[in-house]
C-alpha positions as semicolon CSV with decimal commas, in nm:
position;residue;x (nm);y (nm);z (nm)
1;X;15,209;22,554;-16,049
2;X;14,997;22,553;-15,736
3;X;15,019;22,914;-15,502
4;X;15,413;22,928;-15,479
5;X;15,364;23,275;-15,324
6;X;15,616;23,528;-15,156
7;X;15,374;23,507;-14,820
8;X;15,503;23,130;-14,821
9;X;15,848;23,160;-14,792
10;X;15,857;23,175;-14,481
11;X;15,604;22,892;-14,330
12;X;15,668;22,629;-14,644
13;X;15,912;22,340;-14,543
14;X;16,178;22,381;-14,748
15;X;16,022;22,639;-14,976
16;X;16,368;22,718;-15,129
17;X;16,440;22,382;-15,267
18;X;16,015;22,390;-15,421
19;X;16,148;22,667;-15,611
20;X;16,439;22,509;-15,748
21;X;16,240;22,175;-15,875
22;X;15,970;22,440;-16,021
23;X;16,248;22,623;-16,185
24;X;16,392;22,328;-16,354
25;X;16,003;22,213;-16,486
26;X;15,933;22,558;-16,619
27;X;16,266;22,547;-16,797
28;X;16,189;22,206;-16,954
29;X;15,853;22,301;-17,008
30;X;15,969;22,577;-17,267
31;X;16,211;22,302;-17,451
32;X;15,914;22,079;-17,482
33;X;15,641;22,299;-17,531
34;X;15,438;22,181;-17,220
35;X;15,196;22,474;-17,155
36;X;15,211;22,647;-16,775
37;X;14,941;22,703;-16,559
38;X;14,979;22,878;-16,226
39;X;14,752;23,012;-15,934
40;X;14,806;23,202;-15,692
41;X;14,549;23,171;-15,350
42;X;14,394;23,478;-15,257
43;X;14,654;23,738;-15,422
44;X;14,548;23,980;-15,239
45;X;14,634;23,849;-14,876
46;X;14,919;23,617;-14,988
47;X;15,070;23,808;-15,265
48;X;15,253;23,729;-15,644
49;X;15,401;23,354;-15,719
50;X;15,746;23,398;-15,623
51;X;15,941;23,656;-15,864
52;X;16,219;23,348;-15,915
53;X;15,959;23,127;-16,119
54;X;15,937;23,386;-16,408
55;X;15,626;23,258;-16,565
56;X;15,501;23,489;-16,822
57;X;15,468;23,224;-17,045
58;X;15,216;23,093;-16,838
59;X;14,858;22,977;-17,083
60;X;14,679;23,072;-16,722
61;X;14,838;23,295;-16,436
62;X;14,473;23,312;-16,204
63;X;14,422;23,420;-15,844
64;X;14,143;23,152;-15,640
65;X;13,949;23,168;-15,387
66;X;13,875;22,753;-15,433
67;X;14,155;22,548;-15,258
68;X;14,163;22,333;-15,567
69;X;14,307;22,505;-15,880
70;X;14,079;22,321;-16,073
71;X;13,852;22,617;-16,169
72;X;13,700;22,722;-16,462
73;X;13,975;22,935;-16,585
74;X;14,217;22,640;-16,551
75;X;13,974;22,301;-16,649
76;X;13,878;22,448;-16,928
77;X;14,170;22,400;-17,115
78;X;14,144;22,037;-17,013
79;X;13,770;21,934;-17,189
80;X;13,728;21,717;-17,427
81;X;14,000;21,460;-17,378
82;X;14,168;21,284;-17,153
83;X;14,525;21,492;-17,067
84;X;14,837;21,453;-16,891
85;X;14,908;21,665;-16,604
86;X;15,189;21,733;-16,360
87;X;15,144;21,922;-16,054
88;X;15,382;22,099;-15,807
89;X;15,328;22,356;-15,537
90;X;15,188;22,425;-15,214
91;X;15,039;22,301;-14,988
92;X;15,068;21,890;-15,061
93;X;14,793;21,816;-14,829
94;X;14,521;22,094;-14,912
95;X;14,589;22,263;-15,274
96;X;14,777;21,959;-15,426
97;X;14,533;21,737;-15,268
98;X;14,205;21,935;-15,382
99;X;14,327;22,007;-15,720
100;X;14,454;21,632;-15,779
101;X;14,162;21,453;-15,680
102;X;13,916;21,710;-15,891
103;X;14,146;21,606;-16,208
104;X;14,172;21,272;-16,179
105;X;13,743;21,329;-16,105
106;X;13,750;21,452;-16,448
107;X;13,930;21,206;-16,600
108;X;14,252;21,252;-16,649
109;X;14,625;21,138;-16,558
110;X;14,798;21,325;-16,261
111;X;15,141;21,348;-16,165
112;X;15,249;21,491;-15,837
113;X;15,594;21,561;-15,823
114;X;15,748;21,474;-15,513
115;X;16,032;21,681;-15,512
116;X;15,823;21,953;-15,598
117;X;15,586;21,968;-15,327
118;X;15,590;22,086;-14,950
119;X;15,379;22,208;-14,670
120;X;15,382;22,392;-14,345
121;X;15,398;22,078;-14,134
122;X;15,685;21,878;-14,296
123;X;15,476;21,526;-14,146
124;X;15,170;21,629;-14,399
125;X;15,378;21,534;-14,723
126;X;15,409;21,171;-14,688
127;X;15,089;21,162;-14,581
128;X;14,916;21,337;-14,884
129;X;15,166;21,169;-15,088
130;X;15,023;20,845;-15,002
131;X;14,702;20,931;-15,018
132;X;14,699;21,067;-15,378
133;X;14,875;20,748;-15,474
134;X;14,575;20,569;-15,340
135;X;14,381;20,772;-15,504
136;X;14,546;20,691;-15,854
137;X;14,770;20,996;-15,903
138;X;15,123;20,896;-16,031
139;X;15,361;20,997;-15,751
140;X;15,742;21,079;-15,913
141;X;16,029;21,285;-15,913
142;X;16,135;21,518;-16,150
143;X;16,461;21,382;-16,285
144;X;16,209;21,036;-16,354
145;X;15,918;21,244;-16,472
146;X;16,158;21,478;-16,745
147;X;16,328;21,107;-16,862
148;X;15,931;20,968;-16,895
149;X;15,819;21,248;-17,104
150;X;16,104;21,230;-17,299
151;X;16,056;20,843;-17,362
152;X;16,309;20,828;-17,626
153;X;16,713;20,973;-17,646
154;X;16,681;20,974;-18,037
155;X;16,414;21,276;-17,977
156;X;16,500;21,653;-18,069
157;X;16,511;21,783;-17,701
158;X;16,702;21,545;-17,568
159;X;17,032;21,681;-17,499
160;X;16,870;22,000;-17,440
161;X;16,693;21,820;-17,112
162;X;16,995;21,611;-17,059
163;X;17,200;21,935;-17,027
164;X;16,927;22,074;-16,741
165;X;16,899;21,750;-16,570
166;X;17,300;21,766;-16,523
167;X;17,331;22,072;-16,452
168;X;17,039;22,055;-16,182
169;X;17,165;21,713;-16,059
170;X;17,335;21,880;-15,717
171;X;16,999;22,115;-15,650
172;X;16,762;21,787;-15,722
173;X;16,956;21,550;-15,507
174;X;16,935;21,857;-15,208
175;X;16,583;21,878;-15,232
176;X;16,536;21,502;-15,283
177;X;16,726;21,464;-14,912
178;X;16,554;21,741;-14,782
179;X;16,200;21,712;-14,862
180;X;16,178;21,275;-14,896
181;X;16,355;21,217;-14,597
182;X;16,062;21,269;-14,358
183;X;15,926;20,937;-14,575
C-alpha cells in the first residue's frame, strides 16, 4: 500500500473509490494470508495512511523519504527469491511508477492494480499505466487479480472471497467507471 495518506484526500482523483479497492485487498489479504506492506511519504508533512485502511496487520508500516517504496525496510523481505507482488496507492505516475520499476529491477513479478491506483492529474494514470505495462508489470483489476490468486473454486477461501467480491461488486464497478474511464 503506497502513501494513501489523509493529506491526499483532497488532491487524489477519486481518492474515495482508492480506498474502497484497498479496503477490499486488505480484507482478502487476511483470508489468504498475503502479508501487508504500507508507506507512508514523509509522515511528518503528509500525515497517517488513511484511518479507513486499518492496517495493523501490516509485516511493514514505514515512513520514506525515497519516492519508491522499495527501501530497505520493505525489499528486504523480498531477497532471495523471486516473489509476487501487487501494488496499489498513490501517486500512479511517481510512487507506483518508482516502486514498480525498482521491483521488477530486482526480479520479481508486479501487479498494479488498476482500480486501485490514482493521481492528482486524472490524465497521468493511463499514462503510467501504459508505461509499467511496457515495462513488464502485469496491469489488472482487482475482481481479476482476487479470481487469479485464487486459481481454483475447490480451494478453502473460496467462498470466503466470493462473498467479498459480491458484496464489493457495486463499489468495484464505481471505481472501475470512475477511475478507467479517462482510458
Amino acid at each position: 500500500i503506497c502513501d494513501i495518506q489523509e493529506k491526499f484526500r483532497g488532491p487524489i482523483h477519486e481518492y474515495e473509490k482508492i480506498i474502497l479497492t484497498t479496503k477490499k485487498l486488505i480484507k482478502a489479504s487476511e483470508i489468504m494470508s498475503i502479508p501487508v506492506y504500507a508507506t507512508t511519504q514523509n509522515r511528518a508533512r503528509l500525515g497517517e495512511t488513511c484511518a479507513e485502511l486499518s492496517i495493523h496487520n501490516a509485516v511493514e508500516h514505514v515512513d520514506k523519504s525515497a519516492f519508491s517504496m522499495w527501501i530497505p525496510e520493505i525489499s528486504r523481505h523480498f531477497e532471495g527469491g523471486k516473489a509476487e507482488i501487487i501494488l496499489v496507492g498513490i501517486e500512479s505516475h511517481i510512487c507506483v511508477m518508482q516502486t514498480t520499476l525498482d521491483a521488477l529491477k530486482a526480479g520479481h513479478k508486479v501487479y498494479v492494480v488498476a482500480d486501485g491506483v490514482s493521481s492528482c492529474n486524472p490524465q497521468e494514470v493511463p499514462v503510467a499505466l501504459a508505461r509499467l505495462r511496457a515495462e513488464g508489470a502485469t496491469v489488472t483489476t482487482s475482481e481479476s487479480l482476487l479470481y487469479e490468486i485464487m486459481g481454483d473454486a475447490a480451494i478453502p477461501e473460496f467462498k470466503q472471497i466470493a462473498k467479498l467480491v459480491k458484496e464489493t461488486s457495486a463499489d468495484t464497478k464505481a471505481v472501475l467507471v470512475a477511475l478507467l474511464s479517462k482510458m
